[in-house]
TORDO-570624 format. One record per atom (N, C-alpha, C): atom name; x negated, y, z negated. Coordinates in pm, whole numbers, padded with zeros to 5 digits, always signed. Layout:
<recs>
site:c1:c2:c3
CA:X:Y:Z
...
</recs>
This chain:
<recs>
site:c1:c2:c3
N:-02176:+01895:-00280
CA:-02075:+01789:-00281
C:-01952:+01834:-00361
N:-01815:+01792:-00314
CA:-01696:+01833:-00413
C:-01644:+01800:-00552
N:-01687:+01851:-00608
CA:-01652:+01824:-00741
C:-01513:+01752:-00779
N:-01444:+01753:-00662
CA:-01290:+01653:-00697
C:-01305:+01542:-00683
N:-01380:+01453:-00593
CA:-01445:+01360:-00546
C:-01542:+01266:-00670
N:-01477:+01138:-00735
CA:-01567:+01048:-00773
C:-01697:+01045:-00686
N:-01786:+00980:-00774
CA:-01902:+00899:-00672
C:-01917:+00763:-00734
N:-01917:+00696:-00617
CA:-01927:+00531:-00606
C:-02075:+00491:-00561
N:-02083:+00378:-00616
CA:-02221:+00366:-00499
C:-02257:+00206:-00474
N:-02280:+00179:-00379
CA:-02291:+00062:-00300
C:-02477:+00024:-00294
N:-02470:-00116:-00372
CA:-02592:-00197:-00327
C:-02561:-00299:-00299
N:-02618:-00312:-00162
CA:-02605:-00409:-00061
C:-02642:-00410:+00035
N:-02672:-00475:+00148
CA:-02742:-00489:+00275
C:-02674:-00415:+00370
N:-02793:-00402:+00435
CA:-02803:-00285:+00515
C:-02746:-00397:+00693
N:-02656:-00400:+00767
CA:-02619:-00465:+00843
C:-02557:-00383:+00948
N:-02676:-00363:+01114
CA:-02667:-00275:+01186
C:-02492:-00236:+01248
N:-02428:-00335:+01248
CA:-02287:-00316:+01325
C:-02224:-00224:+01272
N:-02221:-00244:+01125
CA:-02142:-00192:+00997
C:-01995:-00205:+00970
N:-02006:-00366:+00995
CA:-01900:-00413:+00980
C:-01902:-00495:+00843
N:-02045:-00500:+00790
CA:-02025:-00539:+00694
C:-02125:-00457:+00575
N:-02198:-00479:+00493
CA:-02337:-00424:+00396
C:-02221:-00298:+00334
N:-02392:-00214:+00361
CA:-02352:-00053:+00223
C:-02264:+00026:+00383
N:-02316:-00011:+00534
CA:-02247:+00060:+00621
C:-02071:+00086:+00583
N:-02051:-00088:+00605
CA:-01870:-00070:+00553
C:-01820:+00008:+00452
N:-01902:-00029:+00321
CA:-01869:+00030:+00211
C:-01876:+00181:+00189
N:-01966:+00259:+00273
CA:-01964:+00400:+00227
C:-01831:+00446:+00372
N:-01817:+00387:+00431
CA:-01702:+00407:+00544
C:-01524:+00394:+00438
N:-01576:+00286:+00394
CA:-01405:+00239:+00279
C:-01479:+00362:+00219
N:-01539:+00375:+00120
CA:-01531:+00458:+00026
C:-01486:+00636:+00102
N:-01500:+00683:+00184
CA:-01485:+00792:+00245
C:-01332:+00776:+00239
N:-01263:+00651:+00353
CA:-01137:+00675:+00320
C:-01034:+00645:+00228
N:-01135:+00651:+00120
CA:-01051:+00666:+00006
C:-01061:+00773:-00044
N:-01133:+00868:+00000
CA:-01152:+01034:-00087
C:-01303:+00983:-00194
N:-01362:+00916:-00151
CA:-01431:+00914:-00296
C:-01603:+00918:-00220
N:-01713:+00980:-00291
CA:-01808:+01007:-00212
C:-01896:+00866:-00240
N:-01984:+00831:-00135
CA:-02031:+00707:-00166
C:-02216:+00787:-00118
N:-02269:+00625:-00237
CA:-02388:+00636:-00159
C:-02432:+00486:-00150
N:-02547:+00516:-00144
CA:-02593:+00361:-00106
C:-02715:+00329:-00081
N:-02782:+00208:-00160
CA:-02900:+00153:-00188
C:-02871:+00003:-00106
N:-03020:+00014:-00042
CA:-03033:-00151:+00045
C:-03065:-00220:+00005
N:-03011:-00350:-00014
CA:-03097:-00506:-00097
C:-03156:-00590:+00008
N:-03131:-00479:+00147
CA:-03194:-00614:+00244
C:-03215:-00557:+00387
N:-03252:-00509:+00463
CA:-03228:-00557:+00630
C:-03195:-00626:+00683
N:-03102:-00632:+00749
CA:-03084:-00770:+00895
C:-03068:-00714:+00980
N:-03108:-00892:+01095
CA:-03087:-00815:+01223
C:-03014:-00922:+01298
N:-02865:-00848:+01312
CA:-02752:-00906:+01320
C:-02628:-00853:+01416
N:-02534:-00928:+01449
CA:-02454:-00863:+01532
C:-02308:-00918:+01452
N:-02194:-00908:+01476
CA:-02069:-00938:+01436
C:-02046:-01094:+01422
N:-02110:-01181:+01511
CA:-02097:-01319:+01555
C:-02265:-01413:+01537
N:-02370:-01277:+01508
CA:-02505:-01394:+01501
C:-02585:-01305:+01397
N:-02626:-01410:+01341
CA:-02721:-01371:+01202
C:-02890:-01440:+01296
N:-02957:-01318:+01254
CA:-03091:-01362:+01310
C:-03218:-01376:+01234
N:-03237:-01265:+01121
CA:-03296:-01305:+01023
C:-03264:-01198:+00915
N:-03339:-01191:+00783
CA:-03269:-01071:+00670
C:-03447:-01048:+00593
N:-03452:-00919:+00547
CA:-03555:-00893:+00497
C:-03558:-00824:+00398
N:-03574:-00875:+00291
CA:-03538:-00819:+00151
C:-03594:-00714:+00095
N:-03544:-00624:-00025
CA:-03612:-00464:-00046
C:-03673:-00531:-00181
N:-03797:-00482:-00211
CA:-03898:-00531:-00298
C:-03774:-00455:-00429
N:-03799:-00534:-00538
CA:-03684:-00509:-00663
C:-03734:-00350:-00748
N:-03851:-00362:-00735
CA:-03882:-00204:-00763
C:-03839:-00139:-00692
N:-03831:-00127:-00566
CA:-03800:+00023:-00511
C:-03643:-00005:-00524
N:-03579:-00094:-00511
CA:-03420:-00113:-00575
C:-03419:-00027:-00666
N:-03464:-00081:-00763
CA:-03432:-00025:-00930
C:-03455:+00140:-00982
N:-03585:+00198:-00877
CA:-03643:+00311:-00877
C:-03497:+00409:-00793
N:-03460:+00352:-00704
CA:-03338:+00431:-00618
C:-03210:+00386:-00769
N:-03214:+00314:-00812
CA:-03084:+00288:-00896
C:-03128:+00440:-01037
N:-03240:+00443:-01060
CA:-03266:+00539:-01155
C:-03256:+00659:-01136
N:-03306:+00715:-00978
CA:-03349:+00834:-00965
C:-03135:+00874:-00923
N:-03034:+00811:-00882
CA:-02958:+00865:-00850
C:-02866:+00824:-00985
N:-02856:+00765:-01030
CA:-02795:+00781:-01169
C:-02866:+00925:-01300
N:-02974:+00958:-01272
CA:-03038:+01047:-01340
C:-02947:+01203:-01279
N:-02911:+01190:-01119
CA:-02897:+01284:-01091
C:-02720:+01304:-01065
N:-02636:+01166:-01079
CA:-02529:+01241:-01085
C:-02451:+01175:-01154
N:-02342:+01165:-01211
CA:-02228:+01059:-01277
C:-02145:+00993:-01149
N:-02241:+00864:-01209
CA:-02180:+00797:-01078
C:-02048:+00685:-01165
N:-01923:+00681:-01137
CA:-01807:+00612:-01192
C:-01788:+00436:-01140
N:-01840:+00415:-01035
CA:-01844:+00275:-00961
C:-01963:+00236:-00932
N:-01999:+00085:-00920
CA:-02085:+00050:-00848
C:-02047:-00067:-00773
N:-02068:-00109:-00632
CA:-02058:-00230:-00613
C:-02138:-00295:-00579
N:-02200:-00435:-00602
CA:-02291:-00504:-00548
C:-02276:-00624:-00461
N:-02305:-00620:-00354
CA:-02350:-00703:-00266
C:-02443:-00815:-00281
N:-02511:-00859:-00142
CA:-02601:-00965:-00135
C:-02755:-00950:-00253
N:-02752:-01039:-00309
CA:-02930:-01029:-00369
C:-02947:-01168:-00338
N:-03076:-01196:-00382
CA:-03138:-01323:-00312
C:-03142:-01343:-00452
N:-03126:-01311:-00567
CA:-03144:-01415:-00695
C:-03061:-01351:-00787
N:-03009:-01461:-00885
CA:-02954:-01402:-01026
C:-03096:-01298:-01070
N:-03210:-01325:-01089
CA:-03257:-01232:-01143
C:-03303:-01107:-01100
N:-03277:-01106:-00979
CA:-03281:-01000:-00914
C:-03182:-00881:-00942
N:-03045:-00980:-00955
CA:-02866:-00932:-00955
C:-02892:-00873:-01125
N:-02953:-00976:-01208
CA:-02953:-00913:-01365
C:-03075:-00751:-01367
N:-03129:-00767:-01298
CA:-03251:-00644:-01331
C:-03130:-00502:-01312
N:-03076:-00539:-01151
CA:-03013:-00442:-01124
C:-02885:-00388:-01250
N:-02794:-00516:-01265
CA:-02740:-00478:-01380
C:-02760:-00445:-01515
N:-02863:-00463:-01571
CA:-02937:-00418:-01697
C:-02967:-00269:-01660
N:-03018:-00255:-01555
CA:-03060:-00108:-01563
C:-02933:-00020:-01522
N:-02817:-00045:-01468
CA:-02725:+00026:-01467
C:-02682:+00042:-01615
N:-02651:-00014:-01642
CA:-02620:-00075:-01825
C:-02660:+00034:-01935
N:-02810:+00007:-01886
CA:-02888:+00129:-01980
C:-02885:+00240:-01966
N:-02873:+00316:-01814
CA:-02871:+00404:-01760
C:-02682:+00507:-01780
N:-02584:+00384:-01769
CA:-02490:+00491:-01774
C:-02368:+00301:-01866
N:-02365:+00323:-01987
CA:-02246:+00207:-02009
C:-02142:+00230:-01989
N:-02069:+00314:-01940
CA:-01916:+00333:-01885
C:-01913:+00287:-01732
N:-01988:+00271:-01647
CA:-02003:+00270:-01514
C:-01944:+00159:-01525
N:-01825:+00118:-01411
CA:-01768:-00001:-01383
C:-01837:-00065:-01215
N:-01849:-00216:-01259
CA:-01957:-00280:-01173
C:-01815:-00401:-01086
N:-01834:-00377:-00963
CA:-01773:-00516:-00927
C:-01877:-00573:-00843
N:-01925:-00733:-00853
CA:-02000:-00782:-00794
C:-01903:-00878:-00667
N:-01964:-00875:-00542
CA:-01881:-00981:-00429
C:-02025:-01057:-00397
N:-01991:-01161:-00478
CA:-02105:-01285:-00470
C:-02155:-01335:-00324
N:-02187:-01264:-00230
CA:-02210:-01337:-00075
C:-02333:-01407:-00096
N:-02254:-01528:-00089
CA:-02341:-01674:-00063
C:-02395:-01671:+00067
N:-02335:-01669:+00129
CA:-02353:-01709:+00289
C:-02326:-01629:+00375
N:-02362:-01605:+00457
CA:-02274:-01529:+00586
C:-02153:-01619:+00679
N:-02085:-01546:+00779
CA:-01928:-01661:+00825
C:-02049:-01683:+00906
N:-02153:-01707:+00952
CA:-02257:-01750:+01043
C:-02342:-01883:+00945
N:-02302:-01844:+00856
CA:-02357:-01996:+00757
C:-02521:-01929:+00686
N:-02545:-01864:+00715
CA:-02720:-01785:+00660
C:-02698:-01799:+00528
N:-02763:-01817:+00470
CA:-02737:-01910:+00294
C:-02835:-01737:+00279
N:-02735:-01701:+00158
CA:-02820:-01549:+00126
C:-02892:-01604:-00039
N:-02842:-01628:-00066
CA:-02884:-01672:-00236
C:-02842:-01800:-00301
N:-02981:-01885:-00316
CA:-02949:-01977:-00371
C:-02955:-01993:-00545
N:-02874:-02074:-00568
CA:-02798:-02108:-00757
C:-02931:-02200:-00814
N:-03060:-02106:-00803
CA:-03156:-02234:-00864
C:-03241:-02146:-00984
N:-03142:-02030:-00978
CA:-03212:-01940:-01109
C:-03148:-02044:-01258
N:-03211:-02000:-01348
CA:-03200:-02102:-01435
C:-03154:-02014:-01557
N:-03141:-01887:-01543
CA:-03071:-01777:-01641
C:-02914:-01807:-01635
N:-02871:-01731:-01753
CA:-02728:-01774:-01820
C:-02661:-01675:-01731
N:-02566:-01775:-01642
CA:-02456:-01705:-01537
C:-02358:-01640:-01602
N:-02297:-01693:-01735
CA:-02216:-01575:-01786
C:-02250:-01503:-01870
N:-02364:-01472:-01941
CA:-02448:-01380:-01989
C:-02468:-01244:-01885
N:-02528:-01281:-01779
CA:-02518:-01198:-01653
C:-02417:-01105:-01643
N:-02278:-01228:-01610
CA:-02127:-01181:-01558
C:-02084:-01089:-01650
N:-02141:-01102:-01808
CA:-02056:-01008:-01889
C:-02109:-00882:-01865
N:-02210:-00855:-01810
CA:-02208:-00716:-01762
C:-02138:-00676:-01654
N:-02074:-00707:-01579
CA:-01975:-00704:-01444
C:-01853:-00702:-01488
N:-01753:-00595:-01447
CA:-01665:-00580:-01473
C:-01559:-00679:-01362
N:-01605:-00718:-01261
CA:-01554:-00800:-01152
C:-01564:-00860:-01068
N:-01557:-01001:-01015
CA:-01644:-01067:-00886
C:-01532:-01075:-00810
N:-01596:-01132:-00685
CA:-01495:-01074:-00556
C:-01505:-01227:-00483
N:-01570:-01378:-00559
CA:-01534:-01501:-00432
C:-01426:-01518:-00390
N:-01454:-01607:-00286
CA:-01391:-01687:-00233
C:-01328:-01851:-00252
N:-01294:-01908:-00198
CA:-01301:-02066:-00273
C:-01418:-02121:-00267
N:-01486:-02101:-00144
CA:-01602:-02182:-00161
C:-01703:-02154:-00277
N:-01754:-02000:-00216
CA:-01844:-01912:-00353
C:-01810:-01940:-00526
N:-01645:-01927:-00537
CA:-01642:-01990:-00672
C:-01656:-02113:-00733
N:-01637:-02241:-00622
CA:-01692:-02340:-00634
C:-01853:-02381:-00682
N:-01907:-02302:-00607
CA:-02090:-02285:-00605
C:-02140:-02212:-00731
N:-02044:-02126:-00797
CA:-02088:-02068:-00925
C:-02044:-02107:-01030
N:-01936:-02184:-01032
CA:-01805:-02245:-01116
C:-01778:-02360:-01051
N:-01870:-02480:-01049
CA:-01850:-02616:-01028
C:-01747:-02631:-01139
N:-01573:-02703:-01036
CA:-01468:-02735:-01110
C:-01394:-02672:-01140
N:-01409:-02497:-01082
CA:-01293:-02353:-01178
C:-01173:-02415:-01097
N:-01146:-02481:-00910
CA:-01045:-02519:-00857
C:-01043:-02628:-00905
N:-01101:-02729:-00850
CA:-01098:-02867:-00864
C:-01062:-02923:-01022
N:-01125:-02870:-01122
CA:-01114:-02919:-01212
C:-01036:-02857:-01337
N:-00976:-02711:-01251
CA:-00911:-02635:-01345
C:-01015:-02565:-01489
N:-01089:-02575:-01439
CA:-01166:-02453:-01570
C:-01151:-02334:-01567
N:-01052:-02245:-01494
CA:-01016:-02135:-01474
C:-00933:-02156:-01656
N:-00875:-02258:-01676
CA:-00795:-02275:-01775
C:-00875:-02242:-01944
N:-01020:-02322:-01843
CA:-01040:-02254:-01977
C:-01114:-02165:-02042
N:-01069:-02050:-01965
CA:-01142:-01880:-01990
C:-01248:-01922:-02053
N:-01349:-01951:-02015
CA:-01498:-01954:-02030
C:-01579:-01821:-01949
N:-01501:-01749:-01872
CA:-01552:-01690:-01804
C:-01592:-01571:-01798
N:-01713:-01491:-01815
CA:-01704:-01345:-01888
C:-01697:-01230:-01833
N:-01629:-01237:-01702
CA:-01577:-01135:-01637
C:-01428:-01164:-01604
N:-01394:-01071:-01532
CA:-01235:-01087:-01450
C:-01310:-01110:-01312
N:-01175:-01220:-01221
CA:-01217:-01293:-01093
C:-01151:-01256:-01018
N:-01143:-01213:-00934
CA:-01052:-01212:-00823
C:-01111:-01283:-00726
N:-00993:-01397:-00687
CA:-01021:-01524:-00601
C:-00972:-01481:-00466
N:-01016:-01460:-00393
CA:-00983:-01458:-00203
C:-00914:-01579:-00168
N:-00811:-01553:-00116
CA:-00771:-01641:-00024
C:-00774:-01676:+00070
N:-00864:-01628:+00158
CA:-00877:-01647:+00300
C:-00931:-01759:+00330
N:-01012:-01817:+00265
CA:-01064:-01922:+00259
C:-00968:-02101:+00189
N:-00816:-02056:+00128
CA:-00748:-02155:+00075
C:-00679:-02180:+00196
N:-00682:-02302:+00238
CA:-00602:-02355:+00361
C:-00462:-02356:+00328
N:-00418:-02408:+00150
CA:-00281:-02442:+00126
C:-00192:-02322:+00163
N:-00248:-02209:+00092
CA:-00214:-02080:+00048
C:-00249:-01941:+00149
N:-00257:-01959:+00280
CA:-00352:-01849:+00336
C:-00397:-01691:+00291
N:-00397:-01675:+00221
CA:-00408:-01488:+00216
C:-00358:-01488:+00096
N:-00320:-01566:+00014
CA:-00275:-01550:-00122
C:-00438:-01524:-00261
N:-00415:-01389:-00267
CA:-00514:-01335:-00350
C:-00526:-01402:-00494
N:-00547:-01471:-00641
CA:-00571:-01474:-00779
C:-00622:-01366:-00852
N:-00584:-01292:-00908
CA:-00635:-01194:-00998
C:-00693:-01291:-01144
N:-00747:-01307:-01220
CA:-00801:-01418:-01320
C:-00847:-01271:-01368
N:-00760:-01253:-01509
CA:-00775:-01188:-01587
C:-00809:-01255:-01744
N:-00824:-01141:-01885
CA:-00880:-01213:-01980
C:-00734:-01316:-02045
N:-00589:-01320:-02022
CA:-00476:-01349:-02054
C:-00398:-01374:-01952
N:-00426:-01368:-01861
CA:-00325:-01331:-01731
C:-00371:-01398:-01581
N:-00279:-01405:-01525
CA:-00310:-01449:-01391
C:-00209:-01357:-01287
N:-00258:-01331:-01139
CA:-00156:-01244:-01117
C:-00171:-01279:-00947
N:-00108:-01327:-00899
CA:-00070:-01351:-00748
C:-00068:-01227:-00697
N:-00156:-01171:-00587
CA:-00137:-01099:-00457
C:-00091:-01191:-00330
N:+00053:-01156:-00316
CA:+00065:-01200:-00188
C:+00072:-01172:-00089
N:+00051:-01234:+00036
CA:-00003:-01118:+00191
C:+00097:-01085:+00205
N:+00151:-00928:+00248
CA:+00213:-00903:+00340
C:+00257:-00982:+00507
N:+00342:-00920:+00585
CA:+00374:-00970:+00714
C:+00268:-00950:+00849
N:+00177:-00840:+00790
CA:+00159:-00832:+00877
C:+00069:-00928:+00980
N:+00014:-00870:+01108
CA:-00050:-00990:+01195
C:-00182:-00970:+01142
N:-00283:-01059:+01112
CA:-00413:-01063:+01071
C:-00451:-01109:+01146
N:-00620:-01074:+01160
CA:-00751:-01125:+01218
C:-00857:-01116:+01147
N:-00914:-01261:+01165
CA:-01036:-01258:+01060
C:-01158:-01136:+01077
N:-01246:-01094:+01025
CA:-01305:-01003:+01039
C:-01416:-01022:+00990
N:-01510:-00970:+01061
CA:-01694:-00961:+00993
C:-01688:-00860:+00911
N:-01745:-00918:+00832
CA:-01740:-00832:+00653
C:-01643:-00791:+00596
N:-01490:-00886:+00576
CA:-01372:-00831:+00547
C:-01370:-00856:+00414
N:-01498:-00902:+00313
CA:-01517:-00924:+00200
C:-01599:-00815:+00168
N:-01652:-00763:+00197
CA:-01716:-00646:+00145
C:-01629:-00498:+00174
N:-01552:-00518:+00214
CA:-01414:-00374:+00271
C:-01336:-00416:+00169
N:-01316:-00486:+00101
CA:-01225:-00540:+00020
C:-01264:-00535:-00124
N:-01433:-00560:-00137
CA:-01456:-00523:-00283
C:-01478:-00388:-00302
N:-01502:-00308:-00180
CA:-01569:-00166:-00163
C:-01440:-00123:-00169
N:-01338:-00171:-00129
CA:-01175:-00076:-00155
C:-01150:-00101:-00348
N:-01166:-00188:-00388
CA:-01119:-00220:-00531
C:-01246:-00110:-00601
N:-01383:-00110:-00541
CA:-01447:+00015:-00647
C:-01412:+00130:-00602
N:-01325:+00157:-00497
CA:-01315:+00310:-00455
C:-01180:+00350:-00561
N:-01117:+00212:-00557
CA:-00991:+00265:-00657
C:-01000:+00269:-00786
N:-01113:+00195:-00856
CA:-01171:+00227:-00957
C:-01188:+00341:-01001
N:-01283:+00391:-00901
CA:-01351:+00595:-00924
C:-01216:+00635:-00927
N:-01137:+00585:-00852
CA:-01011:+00709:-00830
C:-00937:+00690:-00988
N:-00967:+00594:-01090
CA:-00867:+00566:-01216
C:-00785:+00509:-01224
N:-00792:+00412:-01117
CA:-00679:+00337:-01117
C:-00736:+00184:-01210
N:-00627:+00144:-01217
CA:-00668:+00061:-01340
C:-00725:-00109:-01233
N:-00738:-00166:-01296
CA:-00818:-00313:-01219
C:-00673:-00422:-01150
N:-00609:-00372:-01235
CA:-00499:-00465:-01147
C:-00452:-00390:-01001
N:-00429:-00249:-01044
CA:-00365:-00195:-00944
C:-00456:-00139:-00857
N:-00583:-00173:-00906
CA:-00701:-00138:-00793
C:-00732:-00261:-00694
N:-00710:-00378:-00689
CA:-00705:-00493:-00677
C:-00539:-00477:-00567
N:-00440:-00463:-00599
CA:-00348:-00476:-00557
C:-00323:-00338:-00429
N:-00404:-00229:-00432
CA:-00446:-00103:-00347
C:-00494:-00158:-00255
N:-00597:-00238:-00294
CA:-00739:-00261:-00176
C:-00641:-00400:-00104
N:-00572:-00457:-00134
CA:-00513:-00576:-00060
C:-00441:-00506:+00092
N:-00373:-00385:+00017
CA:-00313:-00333:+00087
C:-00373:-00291:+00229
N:-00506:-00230:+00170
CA:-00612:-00135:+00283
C:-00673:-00274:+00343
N:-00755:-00352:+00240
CA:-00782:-00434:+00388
C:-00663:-00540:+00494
N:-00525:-00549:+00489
CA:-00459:-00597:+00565
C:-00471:-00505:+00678
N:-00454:-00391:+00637
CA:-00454:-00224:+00737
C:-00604:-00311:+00831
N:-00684:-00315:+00808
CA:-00822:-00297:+00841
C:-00786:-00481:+00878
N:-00742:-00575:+00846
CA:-00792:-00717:+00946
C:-00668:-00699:+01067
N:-00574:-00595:+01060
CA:-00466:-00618:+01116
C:-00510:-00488:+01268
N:-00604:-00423:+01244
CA:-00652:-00298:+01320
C:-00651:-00376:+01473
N:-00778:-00461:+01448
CA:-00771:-00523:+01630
C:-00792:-00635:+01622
N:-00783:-00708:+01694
CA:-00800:-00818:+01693
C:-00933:-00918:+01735
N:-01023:-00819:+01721
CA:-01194:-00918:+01712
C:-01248:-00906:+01616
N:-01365:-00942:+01572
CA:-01471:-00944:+01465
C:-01507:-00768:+01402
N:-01448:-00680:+01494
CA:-01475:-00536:+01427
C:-01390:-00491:+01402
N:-01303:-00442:+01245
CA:-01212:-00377:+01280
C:-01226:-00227:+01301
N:-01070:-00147:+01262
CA:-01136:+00021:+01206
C:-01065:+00016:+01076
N:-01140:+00096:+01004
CA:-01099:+00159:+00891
C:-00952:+00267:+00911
N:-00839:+00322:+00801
CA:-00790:+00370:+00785
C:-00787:+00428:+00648
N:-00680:+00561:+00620
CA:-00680:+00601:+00556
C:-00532:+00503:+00461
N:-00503:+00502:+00338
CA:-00445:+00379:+00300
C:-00335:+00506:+00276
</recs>
């Protein structure tokens, strides 16, 4: 492997189209120059438009693949995907933790699929920002932050930095605002706004989007401007064609 080349690495579901899971993500991560690998939290068996069922990877052999490839290389990113529980999501992050503490983590909380498949339900009873402070970044949406942060919109508790990571809020999901990104930093707030170009919604355009912000991570770029990179690449990528698949580009 090239020694110029970060390594990133993607846990997340394994989703045959590869429009969305670790498929998308080691695809973004390539065209960003950065080498990816990738651990499964799940099987499905799925197409762009239908979710049929999902079959989860027992948390040991997770954790055993999280050890044996951190033992063997310096890995600079991680991103995480779907798990079926906070405590599932904490094992994984504790053992990254222990294993390498510089490694920067962004988590993209998928609640649901755009097919409605409820991936993880909020009935773990462990401390959500105890968790988060090991995560360097989450990737919801409006709804998802609603479901983890009853009131961060509605009630404005974004205000009151309770929160122990940095957020980046999606807009795709704000009707007022379409495509208007939130960066929710520890002091700061920072508007991404969409470009012109023509968009189309896309299957798994949330996971191309957190997998672009850890590729720019490995690359050293800092969290704002890794955040403000990946906006860029996935417009490239919802703007490609106009159905449920896009293509990747080089940014």
């Amino acid at each position: 492997m090239s020694e110029n080349r970060p390594f990133a690495l993607s846990i997340a579901g394994f989703d045959p189209t590869g429009g969305a899971g670790v498929l998308a993500d080691v695809k973004t991560f390539e065209q960003h120059q950065v080498t990816g690998f990738a651990i499964t939290t799940a099987n499905t068996i799925q197409t762009e438009n239908k979710f049929e069922t999902i079959e989860w990877t027992d948390l040991s052999f997770v954790i055993r693949s999280i050890e044996i490839l951190f033992k063997s290389y310096s890995i600079k990113t991680v991103k995480i995907g779907i798990v079926p529980s906070l405590h599932y999501l904490n094992r994984i992050l504790s053992t990254i933790k222990l294993l390498s503490p510089k490694t920067q983590i962004v988590w993209d909380p998928v609640l649901k699929s755009t097919t409605e498949f409820e991936f993880m339900k909020m009935k773990d009873q462990l401390d959500l920002n105890k968790i988060l402070s090991k995560v360097d970044l989450i990737t919801p949406n409006y709804n998802e932050i609603e479901v983890l942060f009853p009131g961060f919109i509605s009630e404005k508790l974004w205000l009151q930095n309770q929160i122990s990571t940095s957020v980046l809020l999606k807009g795709g999901h704000n009707s007022s605002e379409i495509g208007t990104d939130r960066l929710f930093l520890e002091n700061e707030i920072i508007d991404l706004l969409p470009s012109r170009k023509k968009c189309f919604e896309k299957h798994g355009s949330g996971c191309v989007l957190s997998s672009a912000i850890t590729a720019n991570l490995a690359l050293n770029y800092s969290l704002t401007d890794s955040c403000k990179n990946a906006k860029t690449y996935i417009e490239k990528y919802l703007s490609s064609t106009s159905n449920l698949i896009g293509y990747h580009y080089v940014p």
